[in-house]
VOPAGU-2260 file (C-alpha; in pm, 1 decimal, decimal comma):
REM VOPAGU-2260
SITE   aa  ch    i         X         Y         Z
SITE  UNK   A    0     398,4   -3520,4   -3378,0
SITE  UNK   A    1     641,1   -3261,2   -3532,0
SITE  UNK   A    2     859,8   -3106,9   -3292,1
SITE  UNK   A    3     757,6   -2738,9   -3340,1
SITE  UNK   A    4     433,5   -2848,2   -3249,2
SITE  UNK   A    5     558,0   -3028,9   -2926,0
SITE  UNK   A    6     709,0   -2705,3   -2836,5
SITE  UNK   A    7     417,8   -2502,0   -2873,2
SITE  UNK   A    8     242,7   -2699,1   -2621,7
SITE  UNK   A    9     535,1   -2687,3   -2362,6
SITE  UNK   A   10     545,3   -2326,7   -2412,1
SITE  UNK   A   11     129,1   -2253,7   -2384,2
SITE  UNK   A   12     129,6   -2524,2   -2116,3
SITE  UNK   A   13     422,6   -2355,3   -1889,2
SITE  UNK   A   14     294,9   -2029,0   -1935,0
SITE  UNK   A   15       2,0   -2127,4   -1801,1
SITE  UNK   A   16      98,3   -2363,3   -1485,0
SITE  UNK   A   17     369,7   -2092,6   -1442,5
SITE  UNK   A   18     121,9   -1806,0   -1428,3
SITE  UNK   A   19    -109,1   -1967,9   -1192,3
SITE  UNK   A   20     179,8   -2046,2    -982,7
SITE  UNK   A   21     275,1   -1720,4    -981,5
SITE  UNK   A   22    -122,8   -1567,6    -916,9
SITE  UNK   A   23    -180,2   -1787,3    -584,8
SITE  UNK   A   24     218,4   -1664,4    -465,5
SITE  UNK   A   25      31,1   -1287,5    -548,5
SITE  UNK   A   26    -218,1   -1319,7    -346,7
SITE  UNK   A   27     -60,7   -1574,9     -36,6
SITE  UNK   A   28     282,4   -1482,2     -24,9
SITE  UNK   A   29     518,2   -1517,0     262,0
SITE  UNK   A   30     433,3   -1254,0     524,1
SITE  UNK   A   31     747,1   -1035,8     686,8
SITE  UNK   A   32     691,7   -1080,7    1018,9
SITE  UNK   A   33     836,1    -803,8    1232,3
SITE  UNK   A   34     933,4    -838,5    1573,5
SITE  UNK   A   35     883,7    -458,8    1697,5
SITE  UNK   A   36     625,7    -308,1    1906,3
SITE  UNK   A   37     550,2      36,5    2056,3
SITE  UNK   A   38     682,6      26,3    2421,0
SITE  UNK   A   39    1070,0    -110,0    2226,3
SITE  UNK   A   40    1059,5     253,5    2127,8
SITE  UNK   A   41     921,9     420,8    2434,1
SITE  UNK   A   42     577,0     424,1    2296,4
SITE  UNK   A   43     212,4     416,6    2495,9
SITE  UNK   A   44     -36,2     230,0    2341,9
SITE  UNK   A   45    -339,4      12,0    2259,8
SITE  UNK   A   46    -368,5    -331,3    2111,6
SITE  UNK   A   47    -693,9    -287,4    1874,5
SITE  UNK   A   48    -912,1    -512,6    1702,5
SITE  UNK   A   49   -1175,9    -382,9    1468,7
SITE  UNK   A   50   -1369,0    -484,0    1163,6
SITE  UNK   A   51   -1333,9    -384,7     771,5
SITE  UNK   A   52   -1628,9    -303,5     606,7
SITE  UNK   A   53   -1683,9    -615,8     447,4
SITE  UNK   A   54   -1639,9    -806,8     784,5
SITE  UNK   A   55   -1239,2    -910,2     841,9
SITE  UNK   A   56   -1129,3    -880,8    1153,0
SITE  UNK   A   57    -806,7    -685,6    1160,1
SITE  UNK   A   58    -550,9    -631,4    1430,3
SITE  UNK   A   59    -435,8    -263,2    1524,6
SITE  UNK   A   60    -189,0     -58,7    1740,7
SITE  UNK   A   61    -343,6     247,0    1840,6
SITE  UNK   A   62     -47,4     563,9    2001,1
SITE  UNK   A   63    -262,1     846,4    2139,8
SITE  UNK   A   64    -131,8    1187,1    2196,6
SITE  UNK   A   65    -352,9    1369,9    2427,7
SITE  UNK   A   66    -230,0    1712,8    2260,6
SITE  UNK   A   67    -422,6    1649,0    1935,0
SITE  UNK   A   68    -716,7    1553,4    1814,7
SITE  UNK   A   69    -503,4    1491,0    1458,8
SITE  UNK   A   70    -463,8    1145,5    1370,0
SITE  UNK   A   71    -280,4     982,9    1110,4
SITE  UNK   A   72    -313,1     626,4     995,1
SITE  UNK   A   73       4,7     464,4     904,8
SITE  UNK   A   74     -56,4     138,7     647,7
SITE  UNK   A   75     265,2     -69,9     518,0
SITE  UNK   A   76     378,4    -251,2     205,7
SITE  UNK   A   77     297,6    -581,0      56,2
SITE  UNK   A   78     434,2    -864,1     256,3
SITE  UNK   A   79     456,3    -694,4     558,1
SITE  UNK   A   80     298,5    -574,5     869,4
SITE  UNK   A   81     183,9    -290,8    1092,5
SITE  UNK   A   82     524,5    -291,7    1303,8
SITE  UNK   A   83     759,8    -300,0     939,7
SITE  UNK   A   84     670,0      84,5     961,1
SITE  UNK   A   85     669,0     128,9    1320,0
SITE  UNK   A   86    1017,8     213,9    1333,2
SITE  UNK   A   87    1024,4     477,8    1039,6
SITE  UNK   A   88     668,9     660,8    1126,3
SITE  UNK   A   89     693,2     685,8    1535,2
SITE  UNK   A   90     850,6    1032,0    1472,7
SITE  UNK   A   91     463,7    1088,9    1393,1
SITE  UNK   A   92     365,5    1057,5    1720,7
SITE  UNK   A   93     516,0    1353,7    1859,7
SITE  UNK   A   94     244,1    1555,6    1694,2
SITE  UNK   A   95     -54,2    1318,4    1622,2
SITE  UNK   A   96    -205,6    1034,0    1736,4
SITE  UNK   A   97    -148,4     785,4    1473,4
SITE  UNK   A   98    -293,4     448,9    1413,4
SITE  UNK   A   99    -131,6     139,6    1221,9
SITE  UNK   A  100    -300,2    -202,8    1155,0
SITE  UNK   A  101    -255,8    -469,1     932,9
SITE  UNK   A  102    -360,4    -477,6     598,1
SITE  UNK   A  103    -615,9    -847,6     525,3
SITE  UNK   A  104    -383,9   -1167,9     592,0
SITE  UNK   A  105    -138,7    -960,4     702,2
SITE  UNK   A  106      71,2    -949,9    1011,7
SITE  UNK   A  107    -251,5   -1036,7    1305,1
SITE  UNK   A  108    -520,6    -993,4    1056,6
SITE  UNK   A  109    -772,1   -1211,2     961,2
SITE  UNK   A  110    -822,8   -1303,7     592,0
SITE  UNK   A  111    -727,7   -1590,6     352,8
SITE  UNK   A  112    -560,9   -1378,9      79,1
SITE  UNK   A  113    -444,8   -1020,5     -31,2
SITE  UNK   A  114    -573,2    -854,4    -275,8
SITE  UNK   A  115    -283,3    -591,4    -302,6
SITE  UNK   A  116    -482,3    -244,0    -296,3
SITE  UNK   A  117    -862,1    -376,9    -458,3
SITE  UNK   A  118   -1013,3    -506,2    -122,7
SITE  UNK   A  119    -758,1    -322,1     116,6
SITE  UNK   A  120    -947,1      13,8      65,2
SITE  UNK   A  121   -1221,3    -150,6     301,4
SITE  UNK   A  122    -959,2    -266,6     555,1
SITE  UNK   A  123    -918,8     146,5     558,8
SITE  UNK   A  124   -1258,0     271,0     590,5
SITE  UNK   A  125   -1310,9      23,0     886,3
SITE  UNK   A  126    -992,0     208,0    1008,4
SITE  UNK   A  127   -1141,4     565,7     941,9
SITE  UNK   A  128   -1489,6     420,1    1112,0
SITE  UNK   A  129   -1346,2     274,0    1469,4
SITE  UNK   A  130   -1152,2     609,3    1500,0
SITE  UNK   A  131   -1474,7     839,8    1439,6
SITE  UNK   A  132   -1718,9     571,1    1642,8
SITE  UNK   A  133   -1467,0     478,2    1905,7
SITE  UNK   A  134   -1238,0     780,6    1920,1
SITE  UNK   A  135   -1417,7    1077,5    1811,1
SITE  UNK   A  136   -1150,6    1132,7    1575,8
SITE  UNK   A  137   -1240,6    1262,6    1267,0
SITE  UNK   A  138    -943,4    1475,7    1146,3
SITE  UNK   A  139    -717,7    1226,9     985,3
SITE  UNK   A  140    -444,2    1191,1     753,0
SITE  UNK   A  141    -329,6     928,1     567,9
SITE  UNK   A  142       6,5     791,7     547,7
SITE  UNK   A  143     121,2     493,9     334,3
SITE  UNK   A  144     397,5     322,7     221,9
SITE  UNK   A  145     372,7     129,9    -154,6
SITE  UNK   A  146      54,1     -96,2    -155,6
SITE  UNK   A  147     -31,4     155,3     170,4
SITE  UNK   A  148      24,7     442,7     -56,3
SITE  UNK   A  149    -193,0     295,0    -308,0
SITE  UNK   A  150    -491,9     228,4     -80,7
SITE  UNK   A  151    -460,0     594,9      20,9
SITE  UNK   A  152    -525,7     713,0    -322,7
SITE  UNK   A  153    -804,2     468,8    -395,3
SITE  UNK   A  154   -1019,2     528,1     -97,4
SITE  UNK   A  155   -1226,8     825,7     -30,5
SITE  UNK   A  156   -1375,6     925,7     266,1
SITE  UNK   A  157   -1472,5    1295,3     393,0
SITE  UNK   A  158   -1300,7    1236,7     715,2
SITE  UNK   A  159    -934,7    1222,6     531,3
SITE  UNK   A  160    -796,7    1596,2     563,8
SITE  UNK   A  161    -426,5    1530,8     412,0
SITE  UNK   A  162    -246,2    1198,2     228,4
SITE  UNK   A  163     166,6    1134,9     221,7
SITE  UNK   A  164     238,5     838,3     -15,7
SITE  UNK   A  165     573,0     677,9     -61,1
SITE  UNK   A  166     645,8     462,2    -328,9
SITE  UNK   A  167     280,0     391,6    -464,5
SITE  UNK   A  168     192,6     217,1    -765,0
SITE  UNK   A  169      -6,4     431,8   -1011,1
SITE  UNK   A  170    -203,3      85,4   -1177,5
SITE  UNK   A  171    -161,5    -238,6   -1050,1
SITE  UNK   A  172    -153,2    -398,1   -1405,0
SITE  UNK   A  173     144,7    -192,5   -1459,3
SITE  UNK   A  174     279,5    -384,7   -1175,1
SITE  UNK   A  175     213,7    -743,9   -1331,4
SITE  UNK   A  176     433,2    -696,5   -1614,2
SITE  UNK   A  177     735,0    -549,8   -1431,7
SITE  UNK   A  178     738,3    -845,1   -1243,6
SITE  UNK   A  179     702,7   -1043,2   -1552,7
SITE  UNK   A  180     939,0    -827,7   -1689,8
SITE  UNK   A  181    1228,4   -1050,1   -1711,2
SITE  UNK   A  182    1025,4   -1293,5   -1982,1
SITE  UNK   A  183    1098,6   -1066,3   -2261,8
SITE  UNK   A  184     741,7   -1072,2   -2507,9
SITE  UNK   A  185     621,3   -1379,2   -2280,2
SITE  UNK   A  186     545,7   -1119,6   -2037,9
SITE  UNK   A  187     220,0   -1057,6   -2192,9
SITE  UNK   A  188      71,7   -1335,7   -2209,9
SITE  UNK   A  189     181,1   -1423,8   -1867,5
SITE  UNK   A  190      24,1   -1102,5   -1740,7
SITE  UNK   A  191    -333,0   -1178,3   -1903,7
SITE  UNK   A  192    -335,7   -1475,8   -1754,4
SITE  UNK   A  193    -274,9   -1379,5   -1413,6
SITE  UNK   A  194    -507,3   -1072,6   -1460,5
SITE  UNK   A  195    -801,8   -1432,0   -1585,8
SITE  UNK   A  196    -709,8   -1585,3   -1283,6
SITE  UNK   A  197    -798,6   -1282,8   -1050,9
SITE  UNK   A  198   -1136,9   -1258,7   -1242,5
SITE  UNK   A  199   -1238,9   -1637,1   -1209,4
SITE  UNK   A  200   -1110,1   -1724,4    -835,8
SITE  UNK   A  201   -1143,2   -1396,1    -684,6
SITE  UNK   A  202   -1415,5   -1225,1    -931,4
SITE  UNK   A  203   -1160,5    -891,2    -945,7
SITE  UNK   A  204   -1031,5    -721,8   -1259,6
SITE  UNK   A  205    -736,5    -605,8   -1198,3
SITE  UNK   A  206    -698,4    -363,9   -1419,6
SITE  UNK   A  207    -981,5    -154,8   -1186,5
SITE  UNK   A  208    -744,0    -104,0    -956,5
SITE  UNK   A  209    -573,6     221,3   -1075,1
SITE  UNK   A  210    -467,0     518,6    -837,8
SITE  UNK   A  211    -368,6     722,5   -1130,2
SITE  UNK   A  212    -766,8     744,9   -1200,9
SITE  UNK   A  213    -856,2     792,4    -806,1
SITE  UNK   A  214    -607,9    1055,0    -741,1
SITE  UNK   A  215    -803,3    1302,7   -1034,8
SITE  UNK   A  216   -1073,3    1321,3    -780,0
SITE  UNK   A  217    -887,9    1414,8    -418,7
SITE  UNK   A  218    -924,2    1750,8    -331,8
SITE  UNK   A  219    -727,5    1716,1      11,0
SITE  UNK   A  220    -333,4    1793,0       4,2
SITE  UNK   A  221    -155,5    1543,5    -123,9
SITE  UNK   A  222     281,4    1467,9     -91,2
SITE  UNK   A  223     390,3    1229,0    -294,1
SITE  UNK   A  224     739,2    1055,5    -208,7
SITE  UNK   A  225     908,2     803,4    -436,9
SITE  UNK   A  226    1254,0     659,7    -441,3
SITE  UNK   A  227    1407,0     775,1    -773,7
SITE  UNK   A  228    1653,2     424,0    -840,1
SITE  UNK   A  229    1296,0     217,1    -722,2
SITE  UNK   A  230    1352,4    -120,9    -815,6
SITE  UNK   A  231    1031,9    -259,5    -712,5
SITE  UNK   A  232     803,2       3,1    -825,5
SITE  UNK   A  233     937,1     208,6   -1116,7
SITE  UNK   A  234     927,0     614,1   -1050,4
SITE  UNK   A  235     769,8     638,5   -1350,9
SITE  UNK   A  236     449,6     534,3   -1147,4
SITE  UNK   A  237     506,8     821,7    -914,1
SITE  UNK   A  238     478,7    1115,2   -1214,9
SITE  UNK   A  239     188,0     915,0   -1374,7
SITE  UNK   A  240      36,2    1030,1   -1020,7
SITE  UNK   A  241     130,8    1364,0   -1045,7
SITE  UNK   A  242      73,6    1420,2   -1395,8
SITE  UNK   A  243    -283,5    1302,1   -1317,5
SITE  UNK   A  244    -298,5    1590,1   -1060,7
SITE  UNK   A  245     -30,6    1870,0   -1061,1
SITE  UNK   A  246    -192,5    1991,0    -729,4
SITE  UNK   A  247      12,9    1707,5    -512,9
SITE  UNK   A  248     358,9    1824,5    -395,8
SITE  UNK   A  249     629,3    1570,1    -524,9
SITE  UNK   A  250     962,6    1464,3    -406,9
SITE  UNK   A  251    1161,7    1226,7    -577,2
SITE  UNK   A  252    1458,3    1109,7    -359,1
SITE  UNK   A  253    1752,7    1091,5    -530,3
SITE  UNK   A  254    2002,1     761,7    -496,4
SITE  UNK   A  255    1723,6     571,7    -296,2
SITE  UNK   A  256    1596,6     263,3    -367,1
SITE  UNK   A  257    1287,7      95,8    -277,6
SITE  UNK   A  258    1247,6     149,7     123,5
SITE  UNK   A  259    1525,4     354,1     182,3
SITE  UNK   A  260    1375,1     714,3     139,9
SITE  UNK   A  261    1324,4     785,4     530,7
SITE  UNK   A  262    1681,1     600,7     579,1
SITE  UNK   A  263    1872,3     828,1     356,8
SITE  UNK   A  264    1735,9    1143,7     388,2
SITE  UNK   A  265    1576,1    1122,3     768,2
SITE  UNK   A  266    1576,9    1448,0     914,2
SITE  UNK   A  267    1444,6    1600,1     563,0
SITE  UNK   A  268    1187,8    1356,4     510,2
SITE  UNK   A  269    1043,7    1350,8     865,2
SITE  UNK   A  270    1021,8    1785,5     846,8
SITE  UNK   A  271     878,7    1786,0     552,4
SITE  UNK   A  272     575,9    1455,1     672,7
SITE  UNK   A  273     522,3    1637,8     953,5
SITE  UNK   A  274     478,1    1988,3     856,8
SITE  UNK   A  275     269,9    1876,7     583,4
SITE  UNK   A  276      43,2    1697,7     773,9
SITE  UNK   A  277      -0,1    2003,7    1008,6
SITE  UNK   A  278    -194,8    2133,4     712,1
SITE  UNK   A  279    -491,4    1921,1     876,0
C-alpha cells in the first residue's frame, strides 16, 4: 500500500474517532460543581424541584422578596450550576424575587446529557410554568449567562417582560469550529462530523440552534452584555445579536474576558441589570 494512501486513512480515521470523542465530551462533560448556597450570603430561601416540559426533573433555589411580585430567573453557563452564578446575581434579590435552577445534567438535575441551548429552552418554560402555577408570578425577566444567555433568546413565552444576556452565543455551529479552531482547514471536517453525530444519537441539527434568528422576533427589552477580549465566545457573536435587532441595548466591556464582566466593572454592571430590569 503506498504511503500517501496509508496516510489518508490515518487522517479520515482520526478525524473521525477524534470527533466522536470530542461530541460525547460536548454533550457529558465534567460538571463545575459549586459549593455555595443562599444562607452563605445571608439569603432566605427554597430548595425546589420541578419538571421541564418534556419531563426532567430539575433542581431549583427559589429567593422570594415579599416587596415584588417581579421575578427574574437566573440560568448559568455550560459546565456549571445554579450556585456558579449565585454569587454574581444575589445583588438581584434586593429588588426581585429571582429564581435559579440547573440547566438538564447539570448541578442536581436530572438528565443523561446536555444539549447546550437546543433542549435547555424546555428546562426554561418548566421554570416560567412552576412560577405562574405555583407562585402566581407572571412578571418575569430573564437573566443568563453564555449557554443561559442563549436559552433566553431562543425561548419565547408571553410571561417574559425583559431579558439581560451576558456572553451568549449567536449560533451554536459557530461555536463548533472555534473550538475546532486550532486544526487549521481540519476544522471543517471535524465540525460536520460532530454536527452527524448530534443528528444520529441525539436526532438534533445543530445548526437549528441559532439565537441570532430568535432574537428578530422578541419584542420585550433586551441588554446585551459581552466581554470584549472573550476567549470562549468571540464578541463577534454578541453584534451578530444586535445587528439582528438594533432595538437591544449593548455593552461591550472593555479588557474583560470570558466571566469577568460583573468582576471588573461591579458597581456599573449591577446599576445598569437592575435598573433595566425595573423596566418590567
Amino acid at each position: 500500500m503506498p504511503v500517501w494512501i496509508k496516510i489518508l486513512i490515518f487522517i479520515v480515521l482520526f478525524l473521525i474517532l477524534f470527533s466522536l470523542f470530542t461530541f460525547f465530551m460536548s454533550i457529558r462533560p465534567a460538571k463545575i460543581i459549586t459549593n455555595l448556597e443562599p444562607p452563605d450570603l445571608g439569603l432566605k430561601y427554597e430548595e425546589i424541584t420541578f419538571k421541564s416540559t418534556d419531563g426532567i426533573k430539575l433542581s431549583g433555589w427559589f429567593i422570594p422578596n415579599n416587596k415584588t411580585k417581579k421575578t427574574i430567573i437566573v440560568m448559568h453557563g455550560y459546565p456549571a450550576d445554579k450556585a456558579n452564578l449565585l454569587g454574581t446575581a444575589n445583588f438581584l434579590a434586593e429588588d426581585f424575587n429571582v429564581f435559579l435552577f440547573d440547566f438538564r445534567y447539570f448541578g442536581k438535575s436530572e438528565g443523561k446529557y446536555t444539549t447546550v441551548g437546543y433542549l435547555e429552552k424546555n428546562d426554561l418554560l418548566g421554570a416560567i410554568k412552576y412560577l405562574e402555577k405555583e407562585k402566581n408570578l407572571t412578571k418575569i425577566g430573564l437573566y443568563g449567562f453564555s449557554l443561559g444567555g442563549a436559552v433566553a433568546l431562543i425561548t419565547n413565552h408571553s410571561n417574559v417582560k425583559a431579558i439581560v444576556t451576558d456572553s451568549s452565543y449567536a449560533r451554536l455551529s459557530n461555536m463548533l469550529t472555534h473550538m475546532y479552531r486550532i486544526f487549521s482547514i481540519f476544522r471543517y471536517p471535524l465540525s460536520y462530523l460532530t454536527k452527524l453525530y448530534g443528528l444520529i444519537f441525539l436526532g438534533i441539527n445543530i445548526d437549528n440552534v441559532n439565537p441570532v434568528d430568535d432574537i428578530k422576533n422578541i419584542n420585550v427589552p433586551i441588554l446585551l452584555i459581552h466581554a470584549e477580549k472573550d476567549s470562549q465566545i468571540p464578541v463577534s457573536e454578541v453584534h451578530l445579536l444586535h445587528n439582528a435587532n438594533k432595538d437591544a441595548e449593548l455593552w461591550i466591556v472593555e479588557g474583560a474576558d470570558h466571566g469577568e464582566s460583573h468582576a471588573i466593572h461591579a458597581g456599573k454592571y449591577e446599576k445598569k441589570v437592575i435598573e433595566f430590569f425595573k423596566r418590567i
